[in-house]
C-alpha positions as CSV (number, residue, x, y, z in Angstrom):
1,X,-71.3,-10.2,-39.9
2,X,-68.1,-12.0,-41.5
3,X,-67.1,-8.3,-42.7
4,X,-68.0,-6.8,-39.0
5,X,-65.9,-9.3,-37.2
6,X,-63.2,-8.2,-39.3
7,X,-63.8,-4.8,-38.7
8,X,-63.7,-5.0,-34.8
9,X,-60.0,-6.9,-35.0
10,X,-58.7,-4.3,-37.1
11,X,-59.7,-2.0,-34.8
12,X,-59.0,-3.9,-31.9
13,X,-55.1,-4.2,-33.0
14,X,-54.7,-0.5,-34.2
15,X,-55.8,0.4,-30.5
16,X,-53.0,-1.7,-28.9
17,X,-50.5,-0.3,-31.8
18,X,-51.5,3.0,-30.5
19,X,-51.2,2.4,-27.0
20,X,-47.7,0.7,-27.0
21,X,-46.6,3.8,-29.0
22,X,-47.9,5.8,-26.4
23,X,-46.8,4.3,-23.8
24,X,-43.1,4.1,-25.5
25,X,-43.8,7.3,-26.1
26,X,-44.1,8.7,-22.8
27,X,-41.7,6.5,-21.2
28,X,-38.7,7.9,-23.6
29,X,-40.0,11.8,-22.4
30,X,-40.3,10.8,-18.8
31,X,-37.0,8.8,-18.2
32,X,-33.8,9.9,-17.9
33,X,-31.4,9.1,-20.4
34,X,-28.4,6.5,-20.0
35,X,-25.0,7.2,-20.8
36,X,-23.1,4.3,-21.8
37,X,-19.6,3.6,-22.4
38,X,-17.8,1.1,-25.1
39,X,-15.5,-1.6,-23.6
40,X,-11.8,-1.1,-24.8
41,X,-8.6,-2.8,-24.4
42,X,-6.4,-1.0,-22.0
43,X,-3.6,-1.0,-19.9
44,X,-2.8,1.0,-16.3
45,X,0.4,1.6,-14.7
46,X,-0.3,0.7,-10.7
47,X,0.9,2.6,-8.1
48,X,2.2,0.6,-5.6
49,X,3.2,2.9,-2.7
50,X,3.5,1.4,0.5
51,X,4.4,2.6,4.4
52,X,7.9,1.2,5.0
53,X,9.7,0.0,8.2
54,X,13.4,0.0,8.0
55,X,15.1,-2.5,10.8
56,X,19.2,-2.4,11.5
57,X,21.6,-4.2,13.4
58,X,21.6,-1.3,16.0
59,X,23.0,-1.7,19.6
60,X,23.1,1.3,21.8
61,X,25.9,2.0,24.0
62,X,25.9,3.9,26.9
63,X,27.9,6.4,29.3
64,X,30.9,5.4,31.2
65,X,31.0,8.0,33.1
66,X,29.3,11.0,34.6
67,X,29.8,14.9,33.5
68,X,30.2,16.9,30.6
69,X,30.2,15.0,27.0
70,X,31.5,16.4,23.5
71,X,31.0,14.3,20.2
72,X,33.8,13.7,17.4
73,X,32.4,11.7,15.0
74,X,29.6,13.5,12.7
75,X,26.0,11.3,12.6
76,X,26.5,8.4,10.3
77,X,29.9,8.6,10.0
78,X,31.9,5.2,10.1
79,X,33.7,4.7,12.8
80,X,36.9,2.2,13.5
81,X,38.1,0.7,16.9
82,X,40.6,3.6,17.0
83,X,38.3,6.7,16.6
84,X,37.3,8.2,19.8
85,X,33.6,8.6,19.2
86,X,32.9,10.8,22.4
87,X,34.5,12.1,25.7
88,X,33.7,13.2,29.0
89,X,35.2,15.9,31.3
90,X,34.1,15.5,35.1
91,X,34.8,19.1,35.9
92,X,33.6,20.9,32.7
93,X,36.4,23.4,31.9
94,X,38.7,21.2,29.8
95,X,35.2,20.2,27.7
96,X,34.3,23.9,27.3
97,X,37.5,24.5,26.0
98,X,37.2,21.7,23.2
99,X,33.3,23.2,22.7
100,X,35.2,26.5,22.1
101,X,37.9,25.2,19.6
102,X,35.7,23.4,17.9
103,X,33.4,26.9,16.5
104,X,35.9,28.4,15.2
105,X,37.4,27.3,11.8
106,X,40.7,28.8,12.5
107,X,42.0,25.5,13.0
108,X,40.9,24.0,9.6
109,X,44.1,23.3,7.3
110,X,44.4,24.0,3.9
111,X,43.2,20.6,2.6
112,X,39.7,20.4,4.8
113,X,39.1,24.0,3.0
114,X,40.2,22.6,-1.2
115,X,37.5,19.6,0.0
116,X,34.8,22.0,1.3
117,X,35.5,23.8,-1.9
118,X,35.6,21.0,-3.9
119,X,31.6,19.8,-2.4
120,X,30.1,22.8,-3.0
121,X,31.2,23.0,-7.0
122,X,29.9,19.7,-6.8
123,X,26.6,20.9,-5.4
124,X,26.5,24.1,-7.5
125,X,26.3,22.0,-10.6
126,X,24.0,19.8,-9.8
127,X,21.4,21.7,-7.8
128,X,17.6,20.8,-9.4
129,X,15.2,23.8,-7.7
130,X,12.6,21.5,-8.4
131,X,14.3,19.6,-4.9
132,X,15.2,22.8,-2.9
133,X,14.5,20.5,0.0
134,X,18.3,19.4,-0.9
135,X,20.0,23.0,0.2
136,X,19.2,21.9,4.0
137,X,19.9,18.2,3.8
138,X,23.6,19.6,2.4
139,X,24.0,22.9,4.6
140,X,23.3,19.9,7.7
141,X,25.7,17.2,6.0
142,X,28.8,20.0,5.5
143,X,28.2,21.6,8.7
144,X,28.3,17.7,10.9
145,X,31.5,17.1,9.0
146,X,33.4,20.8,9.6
147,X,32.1,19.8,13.4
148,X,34.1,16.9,13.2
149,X,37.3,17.8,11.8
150,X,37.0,21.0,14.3
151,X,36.1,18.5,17.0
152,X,39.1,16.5,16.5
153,X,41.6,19.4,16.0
154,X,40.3,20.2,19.6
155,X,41.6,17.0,21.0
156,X,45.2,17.5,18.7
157,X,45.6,20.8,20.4
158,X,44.4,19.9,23.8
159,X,47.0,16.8,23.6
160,X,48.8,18.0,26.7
161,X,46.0,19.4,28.6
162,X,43.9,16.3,27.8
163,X,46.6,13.9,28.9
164,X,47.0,15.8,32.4
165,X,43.2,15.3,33.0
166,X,43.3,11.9,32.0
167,X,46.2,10.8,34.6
168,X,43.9,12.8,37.2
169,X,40.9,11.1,36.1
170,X,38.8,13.3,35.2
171,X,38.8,13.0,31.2
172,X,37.6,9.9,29.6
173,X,37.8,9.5,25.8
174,X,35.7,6.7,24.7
175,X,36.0,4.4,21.5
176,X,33.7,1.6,20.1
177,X,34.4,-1.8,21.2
178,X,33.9,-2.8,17.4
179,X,33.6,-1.5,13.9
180,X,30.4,0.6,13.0
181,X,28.1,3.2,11.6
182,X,27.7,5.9,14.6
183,X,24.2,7.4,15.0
184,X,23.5,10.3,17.9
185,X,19.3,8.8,18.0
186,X,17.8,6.5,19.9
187,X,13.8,5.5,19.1
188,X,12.9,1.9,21.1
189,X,13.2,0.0,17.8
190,X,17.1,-1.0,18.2
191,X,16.0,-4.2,19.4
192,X,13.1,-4.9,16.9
193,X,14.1,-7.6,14.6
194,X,11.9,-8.5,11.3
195,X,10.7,-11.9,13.7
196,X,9.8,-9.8,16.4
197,X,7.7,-6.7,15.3
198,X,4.7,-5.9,16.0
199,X,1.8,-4.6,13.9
200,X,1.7,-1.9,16.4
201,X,5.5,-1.1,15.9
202,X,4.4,-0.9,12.3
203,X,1.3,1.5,12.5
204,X,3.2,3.8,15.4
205,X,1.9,6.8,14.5
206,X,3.0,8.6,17.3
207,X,6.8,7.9,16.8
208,X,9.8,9.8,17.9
209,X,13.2,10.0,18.2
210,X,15.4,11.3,21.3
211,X,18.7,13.2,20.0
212,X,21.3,12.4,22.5
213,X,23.7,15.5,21.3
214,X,20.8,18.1,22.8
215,X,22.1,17.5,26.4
216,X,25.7,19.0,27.4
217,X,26.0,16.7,30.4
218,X,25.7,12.8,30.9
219,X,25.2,10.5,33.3
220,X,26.5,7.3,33.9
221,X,25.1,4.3,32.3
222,X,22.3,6.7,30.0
223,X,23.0,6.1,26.5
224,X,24.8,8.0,24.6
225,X,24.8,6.8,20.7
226,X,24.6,3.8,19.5
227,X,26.4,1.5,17.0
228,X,25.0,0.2,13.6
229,X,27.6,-3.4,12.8
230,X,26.0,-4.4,9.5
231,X,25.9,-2.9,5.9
232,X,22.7,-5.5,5.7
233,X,19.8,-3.5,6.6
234,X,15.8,-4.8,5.6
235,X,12.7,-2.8,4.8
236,X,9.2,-4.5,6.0
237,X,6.5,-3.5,3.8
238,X,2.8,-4.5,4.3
239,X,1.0,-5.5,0.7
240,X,-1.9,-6.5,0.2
241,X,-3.2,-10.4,0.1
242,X,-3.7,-9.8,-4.2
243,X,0.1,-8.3,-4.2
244,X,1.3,-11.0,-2.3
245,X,0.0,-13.7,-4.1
246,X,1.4,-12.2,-7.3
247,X,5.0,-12.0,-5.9
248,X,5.1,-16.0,-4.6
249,X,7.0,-17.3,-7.1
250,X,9.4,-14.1,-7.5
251,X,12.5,-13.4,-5.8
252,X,13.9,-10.1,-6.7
253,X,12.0,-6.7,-7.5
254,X,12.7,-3.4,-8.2
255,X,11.8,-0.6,-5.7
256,X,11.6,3.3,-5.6
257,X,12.5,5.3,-2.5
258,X,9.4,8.3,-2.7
259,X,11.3,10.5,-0.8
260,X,14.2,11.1,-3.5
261,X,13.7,8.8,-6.4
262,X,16.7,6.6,-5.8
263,X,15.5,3.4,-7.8
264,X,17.3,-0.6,-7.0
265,X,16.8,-3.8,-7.0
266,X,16.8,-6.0,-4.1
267,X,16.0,-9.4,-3.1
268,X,12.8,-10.3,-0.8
269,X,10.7,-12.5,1.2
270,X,6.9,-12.8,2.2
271,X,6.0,-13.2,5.5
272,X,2.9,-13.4,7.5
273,X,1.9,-11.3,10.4
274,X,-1.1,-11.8,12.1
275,X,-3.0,-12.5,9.2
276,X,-1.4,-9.7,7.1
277,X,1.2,-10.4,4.6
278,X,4.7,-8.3,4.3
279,X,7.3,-8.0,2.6
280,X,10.9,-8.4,3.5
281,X,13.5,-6.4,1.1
282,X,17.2,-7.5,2.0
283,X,19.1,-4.0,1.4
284,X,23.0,-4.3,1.1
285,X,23.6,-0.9,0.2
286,X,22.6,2.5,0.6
287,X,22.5,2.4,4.4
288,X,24.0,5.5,5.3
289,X,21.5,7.3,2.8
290,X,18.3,6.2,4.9
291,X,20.2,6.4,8.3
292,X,17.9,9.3,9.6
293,X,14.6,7.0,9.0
294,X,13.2,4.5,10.8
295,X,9.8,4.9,8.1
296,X,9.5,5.8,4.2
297,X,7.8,5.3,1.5
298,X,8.5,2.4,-1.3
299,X,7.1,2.3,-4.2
300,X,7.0,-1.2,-5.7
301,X,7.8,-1.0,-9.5
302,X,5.8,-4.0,-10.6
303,X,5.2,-2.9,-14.3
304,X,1.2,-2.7,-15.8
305,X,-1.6,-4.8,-16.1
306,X,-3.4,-5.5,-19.1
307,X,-7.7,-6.2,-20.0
308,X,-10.9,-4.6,-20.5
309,X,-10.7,-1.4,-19.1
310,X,-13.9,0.1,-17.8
311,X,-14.2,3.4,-16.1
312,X,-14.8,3.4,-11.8
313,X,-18.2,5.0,-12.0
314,X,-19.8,2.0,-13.8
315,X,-18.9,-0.3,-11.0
316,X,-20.9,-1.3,-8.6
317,X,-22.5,-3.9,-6.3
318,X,-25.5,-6.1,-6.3
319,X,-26.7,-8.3,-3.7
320,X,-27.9,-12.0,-4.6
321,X,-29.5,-15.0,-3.5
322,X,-27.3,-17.7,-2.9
323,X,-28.8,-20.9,-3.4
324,X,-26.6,-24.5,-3.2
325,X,-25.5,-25.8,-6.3
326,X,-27.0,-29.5,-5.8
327,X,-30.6,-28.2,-5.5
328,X,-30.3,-27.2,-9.3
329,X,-31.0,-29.9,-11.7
330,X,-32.0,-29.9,-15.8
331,X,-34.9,-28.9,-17.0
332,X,-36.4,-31.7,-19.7
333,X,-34.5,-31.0,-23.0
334,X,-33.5,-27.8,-21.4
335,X,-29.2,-27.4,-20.6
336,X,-31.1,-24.7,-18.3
337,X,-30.3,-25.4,-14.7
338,X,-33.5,-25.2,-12.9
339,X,-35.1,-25.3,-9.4
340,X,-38.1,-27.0,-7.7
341,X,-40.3,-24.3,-5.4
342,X,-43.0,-26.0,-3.1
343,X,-46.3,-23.9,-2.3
344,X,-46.4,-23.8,1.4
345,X,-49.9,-24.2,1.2
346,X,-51.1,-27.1,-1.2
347,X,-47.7,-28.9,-1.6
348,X,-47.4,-28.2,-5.5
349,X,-43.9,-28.2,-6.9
350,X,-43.3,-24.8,-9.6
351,X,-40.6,-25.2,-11.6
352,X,-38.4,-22.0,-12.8
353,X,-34.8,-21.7,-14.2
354,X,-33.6,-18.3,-12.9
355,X,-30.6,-16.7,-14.3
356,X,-27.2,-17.6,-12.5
357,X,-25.2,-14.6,-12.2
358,X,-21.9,-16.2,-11.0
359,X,-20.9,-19.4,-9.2
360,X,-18.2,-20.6,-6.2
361,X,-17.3,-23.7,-5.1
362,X,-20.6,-24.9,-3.1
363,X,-23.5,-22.0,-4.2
364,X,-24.9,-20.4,-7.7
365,X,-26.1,-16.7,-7.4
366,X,-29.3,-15.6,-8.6
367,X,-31.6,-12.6,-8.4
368,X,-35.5,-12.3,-7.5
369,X,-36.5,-12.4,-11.1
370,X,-37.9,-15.9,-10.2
371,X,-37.0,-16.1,-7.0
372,X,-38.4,-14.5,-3.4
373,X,-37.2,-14.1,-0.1
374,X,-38.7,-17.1,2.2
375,X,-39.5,-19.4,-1.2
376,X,-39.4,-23.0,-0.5
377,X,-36.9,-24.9,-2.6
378,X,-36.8,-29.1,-2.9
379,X,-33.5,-30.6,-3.6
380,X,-33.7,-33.0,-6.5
381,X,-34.6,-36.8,-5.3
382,X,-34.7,-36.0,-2.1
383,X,-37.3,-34.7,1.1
384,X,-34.5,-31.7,2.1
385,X,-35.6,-28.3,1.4
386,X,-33.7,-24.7,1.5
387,X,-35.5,-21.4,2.1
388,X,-34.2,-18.7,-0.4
389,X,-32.9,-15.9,1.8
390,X,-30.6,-18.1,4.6
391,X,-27.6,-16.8,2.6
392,X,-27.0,-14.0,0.7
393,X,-23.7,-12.5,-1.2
394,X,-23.2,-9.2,-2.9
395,X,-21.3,-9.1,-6.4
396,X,-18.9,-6.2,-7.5
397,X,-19.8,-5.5,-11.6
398,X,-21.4,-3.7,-14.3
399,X,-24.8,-3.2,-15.8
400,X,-24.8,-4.7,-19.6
401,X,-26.9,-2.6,-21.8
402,X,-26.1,-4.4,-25.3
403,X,-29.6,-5.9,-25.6
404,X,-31.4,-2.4,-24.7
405,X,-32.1,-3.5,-20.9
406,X,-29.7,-3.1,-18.0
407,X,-28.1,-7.1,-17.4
408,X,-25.8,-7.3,-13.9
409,X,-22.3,-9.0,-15.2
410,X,-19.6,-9.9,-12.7
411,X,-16.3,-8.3,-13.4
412,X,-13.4,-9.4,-11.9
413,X,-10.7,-6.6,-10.8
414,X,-6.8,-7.0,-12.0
415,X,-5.6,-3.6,-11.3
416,X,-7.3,0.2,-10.8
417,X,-6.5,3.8,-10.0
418,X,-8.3,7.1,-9.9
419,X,-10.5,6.9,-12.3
420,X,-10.7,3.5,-14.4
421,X,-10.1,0.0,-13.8
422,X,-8.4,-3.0,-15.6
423,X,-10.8,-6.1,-15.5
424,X,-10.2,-9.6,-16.5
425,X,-11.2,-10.7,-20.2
426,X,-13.3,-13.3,-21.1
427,X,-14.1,-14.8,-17.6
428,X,-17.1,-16.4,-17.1
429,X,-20.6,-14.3,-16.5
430,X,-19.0,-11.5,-17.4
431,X,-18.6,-8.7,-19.5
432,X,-16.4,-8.8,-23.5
433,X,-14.5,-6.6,-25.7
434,X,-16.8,-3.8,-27.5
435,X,-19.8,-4.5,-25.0
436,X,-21.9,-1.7,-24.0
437,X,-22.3,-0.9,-20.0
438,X,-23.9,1.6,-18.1
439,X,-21.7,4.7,-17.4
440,X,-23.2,5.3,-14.2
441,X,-23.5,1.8,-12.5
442,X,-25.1,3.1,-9.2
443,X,-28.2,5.2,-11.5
444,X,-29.5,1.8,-13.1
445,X,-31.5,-1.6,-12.2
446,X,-31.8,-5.1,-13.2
447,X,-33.9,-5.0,-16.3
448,X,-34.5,-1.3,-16.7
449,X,-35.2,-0.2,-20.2
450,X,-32.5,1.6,-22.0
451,X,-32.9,5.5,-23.0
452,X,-30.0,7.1,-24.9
């Protein structure tokens, strides 16, 4: 009988053996594999392009008079007290005549046509066809300037016709009441100051611009250009809150202008619009370079940011129980925080120590390992209870596969682009140098046994 007994538990435990490798067996043929990726040390150079609003000291000025208008100055050109910016001719023939003198370059002297000369050698040499957009932004910028030394030929050789009208009243020549940057453009932001805007004004993404130099005639009182006093211009930039925060204690960055690369440093401010955070770059220079824009894009140069870097695809997010920290307490011997479930039925207390996931100031997260939606939970010394399920967070992370089953860790973001993402090192819950994680984050569950 002893031999028997012996016999049947031999038997007995060679059957299980067989059946687990079976059942291993079958799960490795029927699962998908896992792919898995190694943590590494890494770094990633952020871009940091942002939508920019540039604000000036702009004041329009507007028509004296009624009838026929012709410009002098070329757009952005700096303009004293005594420059006649613009002039009107009641009757039209004396400003048809300047219109007529000034397309023709027969009255261009000898040193207008060495400095032409002299710009276009300097263009010739340093033309990049990789920025052809920079043969029409010249061909415009030569041909506003011949305009205005043709324009004010006009009024040389006009002198005694021009002083006739003037004594009959019916030629006005107008000049600005005080030093400026002259600008043929008016948009609705000239009196939009960085205290004032809106978020609207911000986002307009139905903006224009009126060019005053399309119409030949004028009335009175309708503007006509308008006047830019200060070499101070700003740039307002909306960041976001992370950004921000990692600019507070700085006062100086370096930005790059998209649009042609031009690279400075300026000095800023943060400041808060309903809600959102911007930033406010003082610009001293470089006005006349920007003076066709009221938007662009800045790219803030803020260097790269250093961790564990993980590619996007194993990220994802996992939605928790959140259950308040002072209905944990210790477990016996145990360090293990642990919780107090009530049987709705008979009143019995179960006690179970779930895994906490992450932690704020008030609640620990934890899954349903131990825990299920409408549980009953007793706060320590005490007749309060909590139903599991009143609130509930998600987490953003990765699934841990070091062990050979998939374990949720937090991760917390520094930085990220395309196609990989710099998290934090060492931070609590989370993941470590070398540590293996699920390539695909969204393809795996809690606990799942690992194929590879």
């Amino acid at each position: 009988m002893h031999h028997g007994l012996n016999l049947n538990i031999g038997i007995v435990i060679f059957v299980i053996i067989i059946i687990y490798v079976i059942f291993n067996l079958i799960s490795y043929l029927t699962s998908s594999p896992v792919a898995e990726y190694e943590v590494g040390q890494g770094t990633i150079a952020t871009n940091h392009v942002y939508h920019g609003l540039i604000l000036r000291d702009e004041t329009v000025v507007y028509a004296g008079q009624s009838g026929y208008i012709n410009y002098y100055l070329k757009n952005g050109a700096k303009a004293s007290v005594n420059d006649v910016v613009y002039s009107i001719d009641t009757s039209g023939e004396l400003s048809r005549q300047i219109s007529d003198a000034a397309s023709t370059g027969d009255t261009l002297d000898p040193e207008t046509l060495k400095e032409v000369s002299s710009e276009l050698d300097v263009f010739r040499n340093s033309y990049d066809s990789n920025t052809f957009s920079s043969v029409y932004t010249f061909k415009n910028d030569l041909s506003a300037q011949l305009t205005q030394v043709l324009s004010q030929n006009a009024l040389t050789s006009l002198a005694d016709t021009i002083s006739t009208a003037e004594a009959n009243n019916t030629f006005y020549t107008y000049k600005p009441t005080a030093p400026g940057i002259v600008y043929y453009g008016i948009d609705g932001y000239e009196d939009v100051t960085t205290d004032s805007f809106t978020l609207d004004q911000y986002n307009n993404t139905n903006y224009e611009e009126t060019d005053l130099t399309d119409n030949s005639t004028i009335n009175q009182l309708d503007p006509v250009y308008k006047l830019i006093t200060s070499e101070n211009w700003n740039i307002l930039i909306n960041v976001p809150d992370n950004v921000a925060k990692s600019l507070n204690d700085k006062s100086v960055i370096k930005i790059r202008f998209c649009d042609d690369d031009y690279t400075t440093t300026v000095s800023f401010s943060l400041l808060k619009k309903d809600d959102a955070f911007f930033l406010k770059l003082n610009m001293k220079n470089s006005l006349i370079r920007y003076i066709n824009e009221r938007f662009t894009n800045i790219e803030l140069v803020l260097g790269t940011d250093t961790g564990l870097k993980i590619p996007n695809s194993a990220i994802t997010k996992k939605e928790f129980f959140t259950i308040p920290k002072d209905y944990f307490t210790a477990s016996g011997d145990s360090d293990d925080s642990s919780l107090m479930i009530k049987d709705k039925s008979s009143g019995s207390v179960t006690i179970v120590s779930p895994t906490i996931f992450s932690q704020n100031d008030d609640f620990y997260f934890v899954d349903d390992e131990y825990l299920k939606d409408g549980d009953i939970i007793v706060k320590p010394d005490s007749s309060s209870t909590y139903r599991v399920g009143t609130d509930k967070d998600k987490l953003t992370g990765v699934y841990n596969i070091n062990k050979g089953y998939a374990v949720f860790k937090q991760i917390k973001v520094l930085a990220s682009n395309d196609d990989y993402t710099i998290v934090e090192a060492k931070t609590p819950y989370g993941i470590s140098l070398y540590d293996h994680i699920a390539l695909d984050g969204k393809s795996v569950k809690e606990n799942q046994t690992i194929t590879k």
